[in-house]
N, C-alpha and C positions, 0 to 999 in steps of 0.2 A: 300381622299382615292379613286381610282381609280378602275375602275372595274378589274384588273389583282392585284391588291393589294388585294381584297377581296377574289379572288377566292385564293392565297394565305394562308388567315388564316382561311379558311371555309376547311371542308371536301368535299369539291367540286371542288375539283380542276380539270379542265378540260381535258380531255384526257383517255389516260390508267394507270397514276400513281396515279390521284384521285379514281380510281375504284379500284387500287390495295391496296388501303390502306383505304375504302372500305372497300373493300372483307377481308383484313385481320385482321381488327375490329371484322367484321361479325363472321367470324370464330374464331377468341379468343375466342368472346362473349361466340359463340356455345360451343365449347371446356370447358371454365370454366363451364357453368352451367352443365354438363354434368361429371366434372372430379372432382369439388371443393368436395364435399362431401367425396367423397372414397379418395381422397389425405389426406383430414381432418381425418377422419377416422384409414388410416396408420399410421399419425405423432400419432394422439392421443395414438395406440397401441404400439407404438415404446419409445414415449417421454411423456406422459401425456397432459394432457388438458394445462395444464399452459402456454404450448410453441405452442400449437397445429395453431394458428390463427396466430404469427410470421413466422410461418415456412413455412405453407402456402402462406402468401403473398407474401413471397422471393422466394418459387416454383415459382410461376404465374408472377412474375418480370423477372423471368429467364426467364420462357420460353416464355414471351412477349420479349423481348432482342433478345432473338435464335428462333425469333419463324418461321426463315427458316426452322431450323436443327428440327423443332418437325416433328415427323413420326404420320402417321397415320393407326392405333389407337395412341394414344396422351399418353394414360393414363399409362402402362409400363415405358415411357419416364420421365412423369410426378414425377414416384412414384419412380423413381432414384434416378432425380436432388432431392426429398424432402430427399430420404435417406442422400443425398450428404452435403445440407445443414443442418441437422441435425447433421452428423458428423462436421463439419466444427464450427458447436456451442459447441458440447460436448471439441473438443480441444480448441478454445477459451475459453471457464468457464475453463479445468484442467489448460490452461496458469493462464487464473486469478486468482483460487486459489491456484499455486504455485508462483506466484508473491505476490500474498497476506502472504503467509503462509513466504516465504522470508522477506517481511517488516515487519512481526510482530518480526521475529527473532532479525533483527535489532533493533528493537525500546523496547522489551522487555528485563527489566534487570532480570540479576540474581540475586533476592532477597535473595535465602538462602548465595549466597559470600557476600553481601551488609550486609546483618546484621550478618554475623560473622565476618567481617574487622571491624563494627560498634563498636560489641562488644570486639573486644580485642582496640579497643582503649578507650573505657569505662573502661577497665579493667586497662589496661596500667597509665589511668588518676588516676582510683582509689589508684593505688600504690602510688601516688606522695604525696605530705604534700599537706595540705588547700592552702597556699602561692603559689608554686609551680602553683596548678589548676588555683588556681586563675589569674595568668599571664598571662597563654594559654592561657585562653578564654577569659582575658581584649583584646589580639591581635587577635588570631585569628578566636575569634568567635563573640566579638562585633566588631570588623576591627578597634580598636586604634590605635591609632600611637605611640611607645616605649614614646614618650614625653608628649601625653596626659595619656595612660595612667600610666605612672607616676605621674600624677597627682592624679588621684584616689587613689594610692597605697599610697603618701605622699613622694614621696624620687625622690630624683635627676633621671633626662633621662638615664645619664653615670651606678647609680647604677640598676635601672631599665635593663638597655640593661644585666648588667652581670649578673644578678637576672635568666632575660628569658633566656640567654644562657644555664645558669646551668639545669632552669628544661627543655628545651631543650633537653639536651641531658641524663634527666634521662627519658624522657619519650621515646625516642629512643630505651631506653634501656629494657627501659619495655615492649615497642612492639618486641623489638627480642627475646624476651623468651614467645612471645603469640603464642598461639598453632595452632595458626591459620596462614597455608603456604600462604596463599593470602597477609597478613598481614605484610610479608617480603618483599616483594617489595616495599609497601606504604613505610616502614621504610626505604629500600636505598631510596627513591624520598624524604623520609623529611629531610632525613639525609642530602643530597647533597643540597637541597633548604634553610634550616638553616645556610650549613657552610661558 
């Protein structure tokens, strides 16, 4: 490392742009210890203590960033940009809790449609004979296959498949007389998926 390599990463860089930067060290310095307090002070009365020390050190970033454009007195200035960031967090959190508020929508079911479509096809099932129930759910609630379970039931795949067909379509029938308007659409979808 070279003697113009150090003066480089040192605050001594030789000339008038190591003294200007320097000098405007020196002066931030000045300036925070002199403003930090009463900037603290405004966010606190504005936003509460929680946020008070974020908001703060985003003031004092800024105006280290712009610290051409700070006027003196500093502190006026100061107590703007804090208002500014301040605002600037309040619309961030109302984005994030209406982005939030958005995904819950999404992601939350409507349980009272869910268990009245639930229950009219409880009710529906309940119409049917023991036999009958017992079909559905060998297929479509343990997932058999019309050939095994035929096997369970004891009788051929061939009479099996027309067995499910019939209760099929009385439990179809069941759900269009359920009281429940959600429960007719489920019925065209089983209907068309059955036929």
């Amino acid at each position: 490392m070279g003697v113009s390599d150090h003066f480089l990463l040192s605050d001594q860089t030789p000339g008038r742009r190591g003294q200007a930067v320097t000098d405007d060290s020196h002066r931030f310095t000045t300036m925070y210890d002199e403003c930090r307090q009463r900037v603290w002070a405004y966010v606190v009365s504005q936003a509460g203590r929680q946020v008070a020390d974020e908001v703060v050190s985003e003031t004092f970033a800024i105006a280290w960033r712009r610290f051409d454009d700070v006027p003196d007195p500093a502190l006026p200035w100061l107590l703007g940009v804090a208002r500014n960031v301040l605002r600037d967090n309040i619309r961030a959190e109302i984005r994030r809790e209406s982005l939030a508020a958005e995904l819950r929508a999404w992601t939350e079911e409507d349980h009272a449609e869910w268990v009245a479509e639930r229950l009219a096809v409880v009710n529906a099932l309940a119409s049917l004979t023991q036999e009958e129930r017992e079909l559905l759910i060998l297929v479509a609630w343990q997932g058999l296959s019309p050939r095994d379970a035929a096997r369970v039931i004891g009788c051929s795949p061939a009479a099996f498949r027309v067995r499910l067909h019939r209760a099929r379509k009385r439990l179809v029938q069941a759900m269009k007389t359920a009281p429940v308007a959600r429960s007719q659409s489920r019925v065209r979808n089983l209907s068309e998926e059955w036929s």
